[in-house]
FINUTI-801734 format. One record per residue (C-alpha): x, y negated, z negated; residue in three letters; residue number from 1. Coordinates in Angstrom, 1 decimal. Example, Ala and Ser with C-alpha at 12.3 -4.5 7.8 and 13.67 -1.06 7.14 Angstrom:
(rec (12.3,4.5,-7.8),"ALA",1)
(rec (13.7,1.1,-7.1),"SER",2)
END
This chain:
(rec (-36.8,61.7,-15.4),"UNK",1)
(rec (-37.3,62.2,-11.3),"UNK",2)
(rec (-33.9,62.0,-9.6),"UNK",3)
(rec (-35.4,58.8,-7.6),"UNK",4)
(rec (-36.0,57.1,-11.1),"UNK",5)
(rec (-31.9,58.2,-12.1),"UNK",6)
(rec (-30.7,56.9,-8.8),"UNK",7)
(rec (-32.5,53.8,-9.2),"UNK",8)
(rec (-30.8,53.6,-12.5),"UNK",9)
(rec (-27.6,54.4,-11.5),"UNK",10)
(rec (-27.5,52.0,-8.9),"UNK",11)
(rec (-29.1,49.0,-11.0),"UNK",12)
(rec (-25.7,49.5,-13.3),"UNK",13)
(rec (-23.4,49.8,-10.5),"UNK",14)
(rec (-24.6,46.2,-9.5),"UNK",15)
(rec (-24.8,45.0,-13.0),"UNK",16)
(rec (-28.7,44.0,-12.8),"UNK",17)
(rec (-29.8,43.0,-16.8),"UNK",18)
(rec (-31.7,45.4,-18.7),"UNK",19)
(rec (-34.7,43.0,-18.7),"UNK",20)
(rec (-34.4,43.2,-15.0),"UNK",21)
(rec (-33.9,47.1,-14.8),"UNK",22)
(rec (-36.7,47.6,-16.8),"UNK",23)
(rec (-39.3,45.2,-14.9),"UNK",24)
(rec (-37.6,46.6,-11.5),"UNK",25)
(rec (-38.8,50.4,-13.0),"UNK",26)
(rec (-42.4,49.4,-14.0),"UNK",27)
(rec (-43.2,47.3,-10.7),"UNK",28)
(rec (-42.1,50.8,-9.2),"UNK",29)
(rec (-43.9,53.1,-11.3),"UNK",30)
(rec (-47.3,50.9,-10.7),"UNK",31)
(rec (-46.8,51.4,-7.1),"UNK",32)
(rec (-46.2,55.6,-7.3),"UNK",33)
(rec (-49.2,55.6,-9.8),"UNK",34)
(rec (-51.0,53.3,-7.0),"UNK",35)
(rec (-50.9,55.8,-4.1),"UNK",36)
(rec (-50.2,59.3,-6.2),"UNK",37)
(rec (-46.9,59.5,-3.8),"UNK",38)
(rec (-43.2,59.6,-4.7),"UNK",39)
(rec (-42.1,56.0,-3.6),"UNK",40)
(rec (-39.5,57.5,-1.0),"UNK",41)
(rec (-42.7,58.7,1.2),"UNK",42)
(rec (-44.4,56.1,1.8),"UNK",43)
(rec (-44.6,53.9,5.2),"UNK",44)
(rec (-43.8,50.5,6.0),"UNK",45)
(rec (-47.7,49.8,6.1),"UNK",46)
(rec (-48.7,51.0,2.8),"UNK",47)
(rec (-45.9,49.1,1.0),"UNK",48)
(rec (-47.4,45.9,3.1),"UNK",49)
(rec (-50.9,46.7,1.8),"UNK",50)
(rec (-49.6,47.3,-1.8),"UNK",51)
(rec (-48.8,44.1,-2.0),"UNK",52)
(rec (-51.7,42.5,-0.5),"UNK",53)
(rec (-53.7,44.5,-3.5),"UNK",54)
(rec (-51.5,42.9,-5.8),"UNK",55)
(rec (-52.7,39.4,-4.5),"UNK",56)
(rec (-55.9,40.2,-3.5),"UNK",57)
(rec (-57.2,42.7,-5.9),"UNK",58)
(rec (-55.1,42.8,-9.3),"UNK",59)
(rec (-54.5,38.2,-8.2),"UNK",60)
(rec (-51.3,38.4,-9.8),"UNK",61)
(rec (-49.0,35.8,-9.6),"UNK",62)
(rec (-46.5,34.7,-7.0),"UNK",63)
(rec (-43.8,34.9,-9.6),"UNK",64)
(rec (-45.4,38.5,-10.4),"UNK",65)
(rec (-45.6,39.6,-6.7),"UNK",66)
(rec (-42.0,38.1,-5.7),"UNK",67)
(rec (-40.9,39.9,-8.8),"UNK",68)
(rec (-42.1,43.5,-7.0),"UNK",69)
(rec (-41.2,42.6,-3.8),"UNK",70)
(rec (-37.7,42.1,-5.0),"UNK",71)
(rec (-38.0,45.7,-6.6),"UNK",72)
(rec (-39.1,47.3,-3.4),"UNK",73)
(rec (-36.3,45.9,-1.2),"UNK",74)
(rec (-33.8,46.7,-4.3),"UNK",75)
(rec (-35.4,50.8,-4.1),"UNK",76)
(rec (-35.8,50.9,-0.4),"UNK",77)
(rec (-32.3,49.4,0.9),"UNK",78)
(rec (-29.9,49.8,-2.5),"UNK",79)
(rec (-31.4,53.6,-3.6),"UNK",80)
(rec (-32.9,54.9,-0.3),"UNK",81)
(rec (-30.5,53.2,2.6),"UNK",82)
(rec (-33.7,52.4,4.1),"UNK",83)
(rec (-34.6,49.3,6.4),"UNK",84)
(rec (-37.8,47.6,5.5),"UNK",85)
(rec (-39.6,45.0,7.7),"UNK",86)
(rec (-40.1,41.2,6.2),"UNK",87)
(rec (-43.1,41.5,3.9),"UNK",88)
(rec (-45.2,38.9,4.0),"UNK",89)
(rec (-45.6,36.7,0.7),"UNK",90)
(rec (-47.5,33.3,0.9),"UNK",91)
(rec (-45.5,30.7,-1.1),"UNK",92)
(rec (-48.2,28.9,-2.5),"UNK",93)
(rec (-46.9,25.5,-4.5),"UNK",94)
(rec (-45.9,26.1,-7.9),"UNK",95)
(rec (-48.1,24.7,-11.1),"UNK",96)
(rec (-46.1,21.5,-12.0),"UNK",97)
(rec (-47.1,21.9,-16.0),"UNK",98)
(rec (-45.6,19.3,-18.4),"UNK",99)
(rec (-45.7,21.7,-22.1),"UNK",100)
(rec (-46.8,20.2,-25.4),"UNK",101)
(rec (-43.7,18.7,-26.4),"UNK",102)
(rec (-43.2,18.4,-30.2),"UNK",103)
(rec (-41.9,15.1,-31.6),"UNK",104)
(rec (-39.4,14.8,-34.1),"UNK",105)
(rec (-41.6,14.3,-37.5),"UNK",106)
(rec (-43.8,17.4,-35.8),"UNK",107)
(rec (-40.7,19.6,-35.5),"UNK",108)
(rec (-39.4,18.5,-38.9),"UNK",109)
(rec (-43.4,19.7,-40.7),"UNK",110)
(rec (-42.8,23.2,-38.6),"UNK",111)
(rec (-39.2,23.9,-40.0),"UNK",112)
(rec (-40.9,22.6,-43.8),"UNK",113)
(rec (-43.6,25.0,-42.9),"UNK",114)
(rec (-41.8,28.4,-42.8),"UNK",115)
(rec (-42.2,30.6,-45.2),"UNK",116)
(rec (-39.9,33.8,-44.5),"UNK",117)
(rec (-36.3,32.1,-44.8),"UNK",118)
(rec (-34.7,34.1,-41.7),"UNK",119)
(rec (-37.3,33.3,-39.2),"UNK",120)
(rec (-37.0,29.2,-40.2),"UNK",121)
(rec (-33.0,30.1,-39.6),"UNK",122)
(rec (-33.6,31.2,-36.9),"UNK",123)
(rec (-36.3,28.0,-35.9),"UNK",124)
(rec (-33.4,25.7,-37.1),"UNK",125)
(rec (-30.8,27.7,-34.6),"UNK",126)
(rec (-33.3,26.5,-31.9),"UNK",127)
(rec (-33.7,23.3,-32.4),"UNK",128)
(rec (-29.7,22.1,-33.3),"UNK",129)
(rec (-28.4,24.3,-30.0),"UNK",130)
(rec (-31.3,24.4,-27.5),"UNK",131)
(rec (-30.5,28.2,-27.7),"UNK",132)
(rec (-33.3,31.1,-26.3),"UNK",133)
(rec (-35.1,33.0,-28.2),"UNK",134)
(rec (-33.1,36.2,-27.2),"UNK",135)
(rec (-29.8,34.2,-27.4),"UNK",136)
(rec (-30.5,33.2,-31.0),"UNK",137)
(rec (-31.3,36.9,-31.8),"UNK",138)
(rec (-28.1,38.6,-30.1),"UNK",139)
(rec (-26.2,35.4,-32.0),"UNK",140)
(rec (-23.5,37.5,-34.1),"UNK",141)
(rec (-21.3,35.7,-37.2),"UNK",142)
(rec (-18.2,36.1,-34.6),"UNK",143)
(rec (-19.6,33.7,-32.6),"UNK",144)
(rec (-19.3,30.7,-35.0),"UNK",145)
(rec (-17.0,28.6,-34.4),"UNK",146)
(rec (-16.7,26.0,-37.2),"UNK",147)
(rec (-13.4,24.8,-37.1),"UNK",148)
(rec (-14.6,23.4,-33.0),"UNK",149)
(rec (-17.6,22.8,-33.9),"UNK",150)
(rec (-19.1,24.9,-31.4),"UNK",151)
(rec (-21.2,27.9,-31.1),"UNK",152)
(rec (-20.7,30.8,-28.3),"UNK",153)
(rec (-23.9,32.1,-26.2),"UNK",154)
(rec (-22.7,35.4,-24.9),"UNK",155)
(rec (-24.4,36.4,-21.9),"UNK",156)
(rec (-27.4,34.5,-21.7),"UNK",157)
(rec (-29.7,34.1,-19.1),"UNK",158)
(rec (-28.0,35.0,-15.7),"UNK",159)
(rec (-25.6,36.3,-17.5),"UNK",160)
(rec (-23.4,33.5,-18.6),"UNK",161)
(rec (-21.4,32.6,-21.7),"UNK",162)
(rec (-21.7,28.9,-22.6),"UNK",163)
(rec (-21.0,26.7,-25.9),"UNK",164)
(rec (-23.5,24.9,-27.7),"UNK",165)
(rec (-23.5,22.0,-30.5),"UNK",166)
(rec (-22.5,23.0,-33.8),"UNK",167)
(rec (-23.8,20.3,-36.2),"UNK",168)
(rec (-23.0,19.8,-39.7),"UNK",169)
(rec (-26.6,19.3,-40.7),"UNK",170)
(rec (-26.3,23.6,-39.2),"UNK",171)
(rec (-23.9,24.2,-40.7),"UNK",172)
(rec (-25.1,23.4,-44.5),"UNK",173)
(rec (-28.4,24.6,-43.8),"UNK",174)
(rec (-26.1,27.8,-42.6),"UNK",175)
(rec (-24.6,28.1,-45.6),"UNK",176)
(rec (-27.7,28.3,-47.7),"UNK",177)
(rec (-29.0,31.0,-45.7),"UNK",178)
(rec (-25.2,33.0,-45.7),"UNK",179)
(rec (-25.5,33.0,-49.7),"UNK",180)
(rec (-28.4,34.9,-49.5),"UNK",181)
(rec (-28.3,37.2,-46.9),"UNK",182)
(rec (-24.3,37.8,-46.4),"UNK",183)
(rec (-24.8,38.7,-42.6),"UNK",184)
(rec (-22.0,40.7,-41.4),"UNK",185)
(rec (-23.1,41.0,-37.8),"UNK",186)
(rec (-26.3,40.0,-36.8),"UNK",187)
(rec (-26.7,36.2,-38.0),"UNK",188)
(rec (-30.5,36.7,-37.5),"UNK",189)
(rec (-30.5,40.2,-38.7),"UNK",190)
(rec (-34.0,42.5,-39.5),"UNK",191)
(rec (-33.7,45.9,-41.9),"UNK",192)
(rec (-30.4,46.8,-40.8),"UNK",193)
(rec (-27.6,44.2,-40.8),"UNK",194)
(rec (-26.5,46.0,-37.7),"UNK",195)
(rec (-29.3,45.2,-35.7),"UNK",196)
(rec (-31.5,41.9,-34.9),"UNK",197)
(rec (-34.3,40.7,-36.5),"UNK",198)
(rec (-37.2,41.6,-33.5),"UNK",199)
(rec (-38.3,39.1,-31.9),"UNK",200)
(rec (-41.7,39.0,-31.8),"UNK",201)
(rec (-41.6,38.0,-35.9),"UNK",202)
(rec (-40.0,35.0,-34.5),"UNK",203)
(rec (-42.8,34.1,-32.4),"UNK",204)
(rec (-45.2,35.3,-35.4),"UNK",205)
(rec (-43.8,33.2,-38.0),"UNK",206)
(rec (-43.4,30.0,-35.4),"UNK",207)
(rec (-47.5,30.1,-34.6),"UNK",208)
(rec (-47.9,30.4,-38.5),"UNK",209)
(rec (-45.9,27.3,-39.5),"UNK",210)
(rec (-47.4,25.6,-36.3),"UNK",211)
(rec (-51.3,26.6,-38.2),"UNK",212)
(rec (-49.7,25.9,-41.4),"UNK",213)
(rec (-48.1,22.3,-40.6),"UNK",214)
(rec (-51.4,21.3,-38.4),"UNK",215)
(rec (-50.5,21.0,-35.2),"UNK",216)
(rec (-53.0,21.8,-32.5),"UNK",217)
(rec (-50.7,21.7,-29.5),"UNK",218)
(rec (-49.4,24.9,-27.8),"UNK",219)
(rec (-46.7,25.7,-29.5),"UNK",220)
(rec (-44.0,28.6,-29.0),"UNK",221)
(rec (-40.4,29.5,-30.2),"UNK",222)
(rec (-39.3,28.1,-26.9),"UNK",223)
(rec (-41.2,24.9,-27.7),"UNK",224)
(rec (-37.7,24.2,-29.7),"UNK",225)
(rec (-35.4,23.8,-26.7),"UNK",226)
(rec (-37.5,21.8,-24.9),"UNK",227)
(rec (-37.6,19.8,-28.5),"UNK",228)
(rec (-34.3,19.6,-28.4),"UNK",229)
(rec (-33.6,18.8,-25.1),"UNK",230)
(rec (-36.1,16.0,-24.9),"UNK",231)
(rec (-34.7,14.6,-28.3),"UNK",232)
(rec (-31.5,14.7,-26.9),"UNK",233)
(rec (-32.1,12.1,-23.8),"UNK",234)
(rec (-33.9,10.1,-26.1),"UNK",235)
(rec (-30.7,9.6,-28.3),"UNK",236)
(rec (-28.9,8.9,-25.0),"UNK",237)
(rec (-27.0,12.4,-24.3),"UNK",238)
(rec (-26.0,12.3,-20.4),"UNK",239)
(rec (-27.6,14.8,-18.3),"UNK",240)
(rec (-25.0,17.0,-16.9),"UNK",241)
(rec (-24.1,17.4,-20.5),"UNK",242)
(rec (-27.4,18.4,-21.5),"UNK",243)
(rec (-27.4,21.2,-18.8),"UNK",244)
(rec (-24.1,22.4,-19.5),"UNK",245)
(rec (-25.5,22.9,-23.1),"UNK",246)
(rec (-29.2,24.7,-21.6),"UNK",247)
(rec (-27.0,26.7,-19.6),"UNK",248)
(rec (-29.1,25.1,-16.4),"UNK",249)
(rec (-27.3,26.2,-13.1),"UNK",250)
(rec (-29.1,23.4,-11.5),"UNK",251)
(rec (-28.9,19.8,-12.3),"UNK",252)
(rec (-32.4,19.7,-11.1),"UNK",253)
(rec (-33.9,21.9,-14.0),"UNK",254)
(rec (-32.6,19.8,-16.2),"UNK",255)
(rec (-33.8,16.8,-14.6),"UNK",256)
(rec (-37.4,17.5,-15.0),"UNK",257)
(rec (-36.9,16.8,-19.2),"UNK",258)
(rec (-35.8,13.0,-18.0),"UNK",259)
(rec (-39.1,13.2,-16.0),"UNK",260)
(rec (-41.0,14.4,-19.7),"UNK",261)
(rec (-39.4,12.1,-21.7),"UNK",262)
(rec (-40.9,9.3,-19.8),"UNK",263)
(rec (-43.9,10.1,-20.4),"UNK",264)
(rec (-44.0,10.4,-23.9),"UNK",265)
(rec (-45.2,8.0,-26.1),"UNK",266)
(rec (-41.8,6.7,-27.5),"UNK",267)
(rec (-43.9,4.4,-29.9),"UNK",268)
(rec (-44.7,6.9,-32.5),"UNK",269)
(rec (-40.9,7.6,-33.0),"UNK",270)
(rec (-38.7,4.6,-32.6),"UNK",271)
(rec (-35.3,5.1,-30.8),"UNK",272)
(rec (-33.1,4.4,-33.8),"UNK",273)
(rec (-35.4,7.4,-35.6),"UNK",274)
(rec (-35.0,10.1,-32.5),"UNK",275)
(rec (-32.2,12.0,-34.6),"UNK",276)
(rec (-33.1,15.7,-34.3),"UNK",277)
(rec (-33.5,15.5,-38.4),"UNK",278)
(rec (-32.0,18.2,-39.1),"UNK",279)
(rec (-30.1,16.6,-42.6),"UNK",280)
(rec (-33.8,15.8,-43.7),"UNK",281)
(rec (-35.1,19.0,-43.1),"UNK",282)
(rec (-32.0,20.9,-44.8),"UNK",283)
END
């Protein structure tokens, strides 16, 4: 490891950056060294400015890609090297308003029916009763239930905030089922080891695979589950703010753009009185 790469390091933990964000702050500055053959801490002003426009011209990355290196060029240059960089230009072009394939009840219920490994449909089921992440439901620990309150705690999720989510009784005895057979100790969610998390990615595997299986031809991901739940939420009449303090939303306005889903789904298919999150039915 260069002493650059350590300090970067060093100084990433000193300002309590995530890991996810440590580790996409390294690569954006290991593509720019492999870029120009140079140690980062010798290059000008100029060639930093046309790095980028190769990122946008050339490579036609993202905004959300470029502003992500951007913000890992000003963290090296004025955190790590005490060095004063010029505004970089960045154009702001107007972000994609995308509405996702959002799953309806009786959809969500013939995904959950539809797994066939028992601790990735947990897991699905975690999802879609909390609004949880797919990283919060795999760092989810058996200290974190809180039956008695009905509640479950999300330590550290995104932005690095604890919150509480819903802990329903439907859960909870589809919960049970799954603690007789695996007797998790710390992991809820756990993979080999019952010390460490199930990965991911078998998550997102076994979530296409039940979405094949149950035939549904939308675009379907693990995360499709929050957004399940949150739109089957404000269908059953849960107030907004109450909804984002369960997504963990620091902004009322990220929340608000489910309200603006919900209206435009066809609420005839699934009558109001039916909108229940089924979760008893699917236990």
């Amino acid at each position: 490891m260069t002493p650059l790469r350590q300090a970067m390091i060093d100084q990433m933990d000193l300002r309590g950056l995530a890991p996810k964000t440590q580790q996409a702050y390294l690569q954006q500055i290991k593509e720019l060294a492999r870029y120009y053959h140079r140690s980062p801490d010798l290059l000008t002003d100029e060639e930093l400015q046309a790095y980028l426009l190769y990122l946008i011209r050339d490579r036609q990355l993202s905004h959300s890609s470029c502003r992500q290196a951007v913000h890992a060029l000003v963290f090296l240059y004025s955190r790590v090297l005490q060095r004063r960089l010029p505004r970089m230009a960045l154009a702001h072009p107007k972000r994609d308003q995308k509405i996702p394939d959002l799953l309806y009840p009786d959809e969500v219920l013939a995904l959950l029916q539809h797994f066939v490994r028992p601790k990735p449909r947990a897991a699905a089921f975690l999802a879609y009763a909390t609004g949880m992440r797919i990283s919060e439901v795999s760092a989810l620990q058996v200290q974190d239930l809180d039956g008695v309150h009905n509640r479950i705690k999300v330590r550290q999720g995104k932005g690095q905030k604890d919150r509480y989510v819903l802990f329903t009784e439907s859960l909870k005895q589809n919960l049970r089922d799954y603690w007789r057979a695996f007797r998790p100790e710390s992991y809820i969610i756990y993979g080999q080891y019952k010390n460490r998390p199930l990965d991911s990615k078998y998550l997102r595997l076994d979530m296409k695979a039940a979405a094949q299986a149950a035939g549904i031809s939308k675009r379907v991901c693990f995360h499709s589950l929050r957004h399940a739940f949150a739109t089957h939420q404000l269908l059953n009449g849960m107030p907004l703010p109450r909804l984002q303090a369960l997504l963990g939303h620091k902004h009322l306005q990220t929340t608000f753009r489910y309200l603006q889903w919900v209206a435009l789904m066809d609420v005839a298919r699934n009558p109001t009185e039916d909108l229940l999150c089924g979760l008893g039915r699917a236990a």
